[in-house]
C-alpha positions in Angstrom: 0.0 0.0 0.0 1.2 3.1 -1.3 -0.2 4.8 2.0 2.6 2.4 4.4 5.8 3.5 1.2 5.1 1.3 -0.9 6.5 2.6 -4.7 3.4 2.0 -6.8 0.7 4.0 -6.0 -2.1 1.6 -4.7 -4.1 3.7 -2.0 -4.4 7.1 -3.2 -8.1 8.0 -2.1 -6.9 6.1 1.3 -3.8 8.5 1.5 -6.5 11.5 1.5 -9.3 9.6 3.6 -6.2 9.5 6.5 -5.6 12.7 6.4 -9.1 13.1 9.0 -8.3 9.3 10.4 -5.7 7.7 12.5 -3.3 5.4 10.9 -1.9 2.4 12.7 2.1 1.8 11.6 2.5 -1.6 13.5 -0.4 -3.3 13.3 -1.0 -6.8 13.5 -3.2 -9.8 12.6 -4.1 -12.4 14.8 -3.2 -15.2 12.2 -2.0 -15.2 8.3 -5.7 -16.5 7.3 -9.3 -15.7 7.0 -11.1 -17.8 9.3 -9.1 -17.6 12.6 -8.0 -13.7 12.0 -12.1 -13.3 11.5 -13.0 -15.0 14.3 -10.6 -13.0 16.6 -11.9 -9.7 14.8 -15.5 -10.9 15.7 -14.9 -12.2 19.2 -11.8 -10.2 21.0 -10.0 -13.6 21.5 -6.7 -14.8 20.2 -6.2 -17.8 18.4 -5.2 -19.6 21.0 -7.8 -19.0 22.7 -10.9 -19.4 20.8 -9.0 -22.7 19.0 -11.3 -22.5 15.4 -8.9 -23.0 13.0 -10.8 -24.9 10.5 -14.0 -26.2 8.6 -14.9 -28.7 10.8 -15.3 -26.4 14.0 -18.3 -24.2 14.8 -18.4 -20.8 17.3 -21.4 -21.1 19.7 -23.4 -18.4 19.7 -23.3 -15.6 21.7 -19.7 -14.5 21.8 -19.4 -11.7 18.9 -19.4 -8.1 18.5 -22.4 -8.3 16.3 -24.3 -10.4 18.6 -23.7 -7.5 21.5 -24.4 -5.1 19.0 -27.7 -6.3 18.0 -29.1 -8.2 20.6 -28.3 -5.8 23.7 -28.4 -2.1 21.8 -30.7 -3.0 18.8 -28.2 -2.0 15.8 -28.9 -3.5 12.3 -26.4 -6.0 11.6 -25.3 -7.2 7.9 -21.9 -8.9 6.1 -21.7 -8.6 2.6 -18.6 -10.8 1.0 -17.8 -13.3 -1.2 -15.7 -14.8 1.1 -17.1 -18.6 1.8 -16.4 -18.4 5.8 -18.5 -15.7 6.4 -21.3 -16.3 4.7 -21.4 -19.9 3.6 -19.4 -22.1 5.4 -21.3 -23.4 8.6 -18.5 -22.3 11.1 -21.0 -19.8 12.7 -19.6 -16.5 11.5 -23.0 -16.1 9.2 -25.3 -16.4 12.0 -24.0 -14.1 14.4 -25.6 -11.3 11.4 -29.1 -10.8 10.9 -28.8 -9.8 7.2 -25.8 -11.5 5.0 -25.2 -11.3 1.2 -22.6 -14.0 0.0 -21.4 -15.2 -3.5 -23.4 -14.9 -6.7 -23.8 -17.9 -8.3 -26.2 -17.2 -11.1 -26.5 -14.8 -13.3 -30.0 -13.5 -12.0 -30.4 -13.6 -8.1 -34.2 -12.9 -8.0 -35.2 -15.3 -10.4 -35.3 -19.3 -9.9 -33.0 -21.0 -8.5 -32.2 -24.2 -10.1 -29.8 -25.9 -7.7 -33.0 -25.5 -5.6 -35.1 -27.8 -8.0 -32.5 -30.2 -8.5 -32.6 -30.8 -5.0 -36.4 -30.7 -4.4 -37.5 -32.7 -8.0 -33.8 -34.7 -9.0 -31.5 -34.6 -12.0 -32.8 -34.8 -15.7 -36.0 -32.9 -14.7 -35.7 -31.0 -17.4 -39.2 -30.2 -18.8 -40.6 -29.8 -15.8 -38.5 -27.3 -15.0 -39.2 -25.4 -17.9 -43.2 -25.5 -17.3 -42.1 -23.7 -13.5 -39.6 -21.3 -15.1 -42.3 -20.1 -17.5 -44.9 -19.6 -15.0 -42.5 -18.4 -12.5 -42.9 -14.6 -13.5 -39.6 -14.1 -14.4 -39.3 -16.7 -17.2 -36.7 -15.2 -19.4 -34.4 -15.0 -16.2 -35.1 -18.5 -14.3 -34.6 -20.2 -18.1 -31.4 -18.2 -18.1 -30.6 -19.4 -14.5 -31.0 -22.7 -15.8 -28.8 -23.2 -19.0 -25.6 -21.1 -16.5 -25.6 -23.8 -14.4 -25.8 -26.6 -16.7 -22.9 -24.9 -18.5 -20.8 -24.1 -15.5 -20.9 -27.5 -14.4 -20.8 -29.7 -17.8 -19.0 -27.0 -19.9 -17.6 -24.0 -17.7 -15.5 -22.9 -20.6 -18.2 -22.1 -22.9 -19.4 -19.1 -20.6 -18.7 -15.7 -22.0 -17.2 -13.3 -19.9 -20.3 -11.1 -20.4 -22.2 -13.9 -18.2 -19.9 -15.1 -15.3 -21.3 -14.4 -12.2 -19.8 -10.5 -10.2 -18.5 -11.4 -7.6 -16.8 -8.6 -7.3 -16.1 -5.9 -4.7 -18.0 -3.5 -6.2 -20.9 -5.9 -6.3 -20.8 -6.0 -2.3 -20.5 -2.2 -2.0 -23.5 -1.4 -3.7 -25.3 -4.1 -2.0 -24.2 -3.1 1.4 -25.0 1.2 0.1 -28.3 -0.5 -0.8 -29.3 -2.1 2.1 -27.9 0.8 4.1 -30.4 3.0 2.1 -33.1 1.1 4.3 -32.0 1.2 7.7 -34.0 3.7 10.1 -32.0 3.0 13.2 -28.2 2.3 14.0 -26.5 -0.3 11.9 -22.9 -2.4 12.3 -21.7 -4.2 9.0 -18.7 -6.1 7.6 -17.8 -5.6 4.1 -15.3 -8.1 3.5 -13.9 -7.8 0.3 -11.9 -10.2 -1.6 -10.5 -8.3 -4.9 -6.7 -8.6 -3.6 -7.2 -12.3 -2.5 -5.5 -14.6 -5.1 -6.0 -15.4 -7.8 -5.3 -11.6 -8.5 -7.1 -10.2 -11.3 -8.2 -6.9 -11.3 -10.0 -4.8 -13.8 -8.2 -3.0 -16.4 -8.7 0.5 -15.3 -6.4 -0.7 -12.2 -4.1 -3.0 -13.5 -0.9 -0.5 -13.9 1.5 -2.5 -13.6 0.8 -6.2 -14.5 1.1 -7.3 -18.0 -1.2 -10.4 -20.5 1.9 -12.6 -19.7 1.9 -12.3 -16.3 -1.8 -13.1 -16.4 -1.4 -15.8 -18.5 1.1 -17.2 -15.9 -1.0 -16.7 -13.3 -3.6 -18.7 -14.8 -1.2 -21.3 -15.6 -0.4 -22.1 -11.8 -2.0 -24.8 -10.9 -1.0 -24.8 -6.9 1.3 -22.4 -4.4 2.8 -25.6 -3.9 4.6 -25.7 -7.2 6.8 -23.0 -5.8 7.9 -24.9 -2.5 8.1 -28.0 -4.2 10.6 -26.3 -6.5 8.8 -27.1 -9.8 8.6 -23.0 -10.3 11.3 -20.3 -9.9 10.5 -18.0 -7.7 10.7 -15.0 -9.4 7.4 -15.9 -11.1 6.0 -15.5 -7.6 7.4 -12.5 -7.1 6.4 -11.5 -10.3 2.9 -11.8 -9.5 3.2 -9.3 -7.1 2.5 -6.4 -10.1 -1.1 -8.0 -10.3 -1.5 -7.8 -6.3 -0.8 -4.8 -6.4 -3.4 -3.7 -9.4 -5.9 -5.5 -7.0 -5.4 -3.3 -4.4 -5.7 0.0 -6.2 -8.7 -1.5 -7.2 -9.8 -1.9 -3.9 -9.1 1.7 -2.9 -11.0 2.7 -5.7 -14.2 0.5 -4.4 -13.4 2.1 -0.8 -13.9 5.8 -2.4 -16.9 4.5 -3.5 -18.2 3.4 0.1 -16.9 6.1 1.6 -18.2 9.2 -0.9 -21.7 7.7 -0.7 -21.8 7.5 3.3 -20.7 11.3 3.0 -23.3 12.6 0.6 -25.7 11.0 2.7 -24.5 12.4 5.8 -23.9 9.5 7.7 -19.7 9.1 7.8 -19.5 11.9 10.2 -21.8 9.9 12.8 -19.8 6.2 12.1 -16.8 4.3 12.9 -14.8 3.3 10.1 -12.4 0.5 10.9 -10.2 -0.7 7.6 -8.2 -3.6 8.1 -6.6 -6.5 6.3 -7.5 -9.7 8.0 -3.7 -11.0 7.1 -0.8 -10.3 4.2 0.7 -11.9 1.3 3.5 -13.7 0.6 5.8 -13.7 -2.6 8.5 -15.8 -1.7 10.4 -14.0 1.2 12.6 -16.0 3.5 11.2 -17.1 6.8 13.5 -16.1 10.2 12.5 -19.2 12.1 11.6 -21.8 9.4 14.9 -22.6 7.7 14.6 -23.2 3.7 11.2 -22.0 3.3 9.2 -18.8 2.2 6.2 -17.1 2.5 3.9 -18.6 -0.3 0.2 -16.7 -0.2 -1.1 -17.2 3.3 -2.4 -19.6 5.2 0.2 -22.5 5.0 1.8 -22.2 8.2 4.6 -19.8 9.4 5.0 -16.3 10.8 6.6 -13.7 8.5 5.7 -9.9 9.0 3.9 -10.3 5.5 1.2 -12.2 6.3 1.0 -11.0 9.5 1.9 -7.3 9.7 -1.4 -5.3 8.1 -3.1 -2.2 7.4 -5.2 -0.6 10.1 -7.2 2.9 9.8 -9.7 4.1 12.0 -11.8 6.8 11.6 -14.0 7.8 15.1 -17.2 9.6 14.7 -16.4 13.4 14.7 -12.5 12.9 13.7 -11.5 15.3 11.3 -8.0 15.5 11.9 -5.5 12.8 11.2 -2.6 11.1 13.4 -0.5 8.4 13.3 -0.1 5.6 16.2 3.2 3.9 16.4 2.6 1.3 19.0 1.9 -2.1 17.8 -1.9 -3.0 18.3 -3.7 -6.6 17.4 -6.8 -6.2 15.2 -8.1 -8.9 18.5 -9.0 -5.6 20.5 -11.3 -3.9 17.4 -14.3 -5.7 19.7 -12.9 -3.1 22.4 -12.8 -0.4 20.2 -16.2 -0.6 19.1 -17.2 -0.7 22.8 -15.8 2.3 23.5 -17.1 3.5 20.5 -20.9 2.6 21.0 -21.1 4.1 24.5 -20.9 0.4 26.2 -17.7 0.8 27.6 -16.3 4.2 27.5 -13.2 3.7 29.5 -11.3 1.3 26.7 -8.4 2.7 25.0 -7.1 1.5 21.8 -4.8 -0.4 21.8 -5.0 -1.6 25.3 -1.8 -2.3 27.1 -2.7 -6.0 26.7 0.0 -8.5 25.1 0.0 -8.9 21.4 0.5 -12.2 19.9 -0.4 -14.5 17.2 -0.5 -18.0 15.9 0.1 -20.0 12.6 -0.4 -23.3 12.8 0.7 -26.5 10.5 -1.3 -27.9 7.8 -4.3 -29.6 7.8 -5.4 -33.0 6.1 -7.0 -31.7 2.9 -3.6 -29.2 2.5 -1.2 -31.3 3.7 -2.6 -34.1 1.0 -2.2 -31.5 -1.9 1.1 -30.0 -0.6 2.6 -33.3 -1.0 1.8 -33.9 -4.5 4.9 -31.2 -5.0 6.3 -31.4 -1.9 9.2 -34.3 -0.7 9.2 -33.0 2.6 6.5 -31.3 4.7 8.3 -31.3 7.9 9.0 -27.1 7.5 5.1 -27.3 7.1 3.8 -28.4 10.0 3.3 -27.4 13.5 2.3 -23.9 15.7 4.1 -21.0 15.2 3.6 -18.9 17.9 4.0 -14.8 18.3 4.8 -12.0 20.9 5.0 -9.0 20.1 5.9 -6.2 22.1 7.0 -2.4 21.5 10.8 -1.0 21.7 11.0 2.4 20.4 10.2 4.9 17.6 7.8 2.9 15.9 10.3 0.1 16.2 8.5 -3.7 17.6 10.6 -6.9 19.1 9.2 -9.9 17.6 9.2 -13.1 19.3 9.4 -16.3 17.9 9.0 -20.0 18.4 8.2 -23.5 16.3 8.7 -26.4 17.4 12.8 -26.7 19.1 13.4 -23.1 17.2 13.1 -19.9 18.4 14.7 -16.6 17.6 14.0 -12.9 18.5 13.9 -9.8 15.7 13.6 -6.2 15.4 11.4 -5.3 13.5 10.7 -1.8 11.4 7.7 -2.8 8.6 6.9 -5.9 6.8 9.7 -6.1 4.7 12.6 -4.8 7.2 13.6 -7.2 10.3 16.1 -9.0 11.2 17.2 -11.3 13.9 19.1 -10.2 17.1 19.1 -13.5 18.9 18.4 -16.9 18.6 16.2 -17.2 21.9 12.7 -16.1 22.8 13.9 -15.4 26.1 11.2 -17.5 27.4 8.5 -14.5 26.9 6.5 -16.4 24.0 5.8 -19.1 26.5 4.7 -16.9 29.6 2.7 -14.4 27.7 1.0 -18.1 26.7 0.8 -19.4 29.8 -1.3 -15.9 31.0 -4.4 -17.2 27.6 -6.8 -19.3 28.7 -8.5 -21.7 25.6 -12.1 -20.8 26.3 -14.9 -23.0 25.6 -16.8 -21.4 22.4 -16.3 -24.0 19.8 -18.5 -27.0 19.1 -18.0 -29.3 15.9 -19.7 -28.0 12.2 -21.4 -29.8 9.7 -19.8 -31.0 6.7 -19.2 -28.3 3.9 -21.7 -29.1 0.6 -20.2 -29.1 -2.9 -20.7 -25.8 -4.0 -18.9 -24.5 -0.7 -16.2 -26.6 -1.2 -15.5 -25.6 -4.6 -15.7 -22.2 -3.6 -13.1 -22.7 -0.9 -10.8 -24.2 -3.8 -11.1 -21.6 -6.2 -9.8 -19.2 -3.5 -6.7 -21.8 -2.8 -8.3 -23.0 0.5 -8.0 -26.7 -0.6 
């Protein structure tokens, strides 16, 4: 992000927007994926803690922001993503909203559905579904519905672009300014939004600085895997990095849009505006504890200040002067700030002079069975990583480190400047550890359906 130094200029409207916002330098996220780093967002808990670190758990209910927010002070609650674990996948992040708005899967949301028939009259049901399409009142469109699917299941190649389904973040926006639009009383939403999660591809109005062949190489890839394994150079990682980079000036761009809407309708002065990446990226730097391997994406185990050092900028109602915070904060305490924010409890400060840690943990079955299609040895794979962070000076954080027998300690500056000082944790990871207690909010989900599943896939999630 051109807002944190970066050389391409990625954020500009989000350079302005902090000009009346504060700016967090050394923020970090709980863990380098989606669905622990959200559940930590949503429930003030660390990783350790709350222990939901994949598909086949489930948070109880009653343990979120949003639950608080709408069940004790009667805001208006809504997510809007494509991202599968909030609003698909039944690990309990969906219900804790009253209103969600997920992936689109057909080209026409208000018409028939016909994954719904399948289900109700069976396969090969052909005419009759016809006779209900026609007499549905949107015939044209449930037909339509109809021949998409069969095509992106049987034939997925055969849809034109014109068709595929927006999945967008600019779909999400407008949904979200939509629904917004109807809302009498106080609302609390999450727009989650995906543009900048691989595969990167965004729009040509954004894409600056990628080029067809990198695109073409991109598509190309069959798994992050190839590049541990050793069956890609890494410099086509890294050369990816020019399409990441489109994505997230396209993402600025969507933000503008969000945020110029809630102004003309007088509403941003009166809300809090928290933006956030849930973790980082990697293209292929070197890990400090993990000898031989790299950051790859996210998600596949490790620590490195990529995935886990991320944006944070809050806006407070009435702010209209901006400021910069040095001190490194956890995106774990945004339940806090909310409180505060809200009236509930007015005495929290942001960040609290709590610990800040965070966790990556080793692969799971379905990843470790496709990382060892390219991969001889897994072994730098697997296991917790575990994080401590704490502040030194000048906007200047001590990172400590430990997997498995390793452990080191680093300075660290940004996400691409650290470097180790000592090859002991001092013991601190383990008492800052020993203070989290694994609380008791997790029961055991249902099994993820087809379409979920591919979902989870497409987004490298395997």
């Amino acid at each position: 992000m051109s807002l944190y130094g970066h050389h391409n200029e990625t954020t500009p409207f989000l350079e302005r927007f902090a000009e009346g916002a504060t700016t967090y330098t050394q923020a970090r996220a709980p863990s380098t994926w989606s669905l622990p780093s959200h559940v930590s967002m949503f429930t003030g808990l660390y990783p350790y803690e709350h222990q939901l670190n994949g598909r086949d758990q489930r948070l109880k209910p009653g343990h979120t922001i949003w639950e608080d927010l709408r069940d004790d002070q009667d805001y208006a609650t809504a997510v809007f993503s494509s991202n599968p674990f909030l609003t698909a996948a039944p690990v309990g992040l969906e219900e804790t909203f009253e209103h969600s708005v997920g992936m689109a899967d057909l080209p026409f949301e208000n018409a028939m559905d016909p994954r719904e028939f399948v289900r109700e009259q069976g396969k090969g049901a052909y005419t009759a579904f016809f006779r209900e399409a026609i007499t549905s009142g949107r015939p044209v469109a449930s037909l339509a519905n109809g021949v998409y699917e069969k095509l992106d299941r049987a034939a997925p190649r055969l849809l034109p672009d014109a068709v595929r389904n927006d999945n967008s973040g600019v779909r999400f926006a407008d949904k979200f300014l939509e629904w917004e639009t109807e809302q009498s009383g106080p609302w609390a939403v999450c727009v989650n939004l995906m543009d900048a999660h691989q595969p990167y591809k965004p729009a040509p109005e954004y894409d600056n600085w990628g080029e067809e062949y990198l695109h073409k190489l991109q598509d190309d890839i069959d798994s992050i895997w190839e590049f541990n394994g050793g069956q890609r150079p890494w410099w086509q990682r890294r050369a990816l990095e020019a399409l990441y980079d489109g994505s997230i000036r396209q993402l600025d761009a969507i933000l503008e849009r969000i945020v110029s809407r809630l102004q003309r309708r007088d509403v941003l002065e009166n809300t809090l505006l928290i933006i956030a990446g849930d973790h980082g990226e990697g293209f292929g730097e070197p890990s400090n504890i993990k000898p031989g391997t790299r950051a790859v994406a996210h998600g596949n185990g490790g620590s490195h200040e990529v995935l886990l050092h991320v944006p944070l900028v809050v806006k407070i109602p009435g702010q209209s002067e901006g400021s910069v915070d040095n001190s490194v904060c956890s995106l774990t305490h945004l339940p806090g700030l909310i409180d505060s924010t809200t009236g509930n409890e007015s005495e929290n400060r942001f960040p609290p002079a709590e610990p800040v840690v965070a966790s990556g943990y080793g692969l799971n079955d379905r990843m470790r069975q496709n990382a060892s299609k390219f991969c001889n040895d897994l072994t730098p794979y697997e296991g917790e990583t575990r994080v401590y962070y704490e502040n030194v000076q000048n906007g200047t954080v001590r990172k400590r480190i430990t997997w498995k027998s390793e452990e080191a300690t680093l300075e660290v500056r940004d996400a691409q400047t650290h470097y180790r000082i000592s090859n002991s944790s001092e013991g601190e990871v383990e008492s800052v550890f020993a203070t989290l207690d694994q609380k008791e909010v997790t029961g055991k989900a249902s099994d993820v359906d087809a379409e979920v599943q591919q979902r989870l896939e497409d987004l490298g999630y395997a």
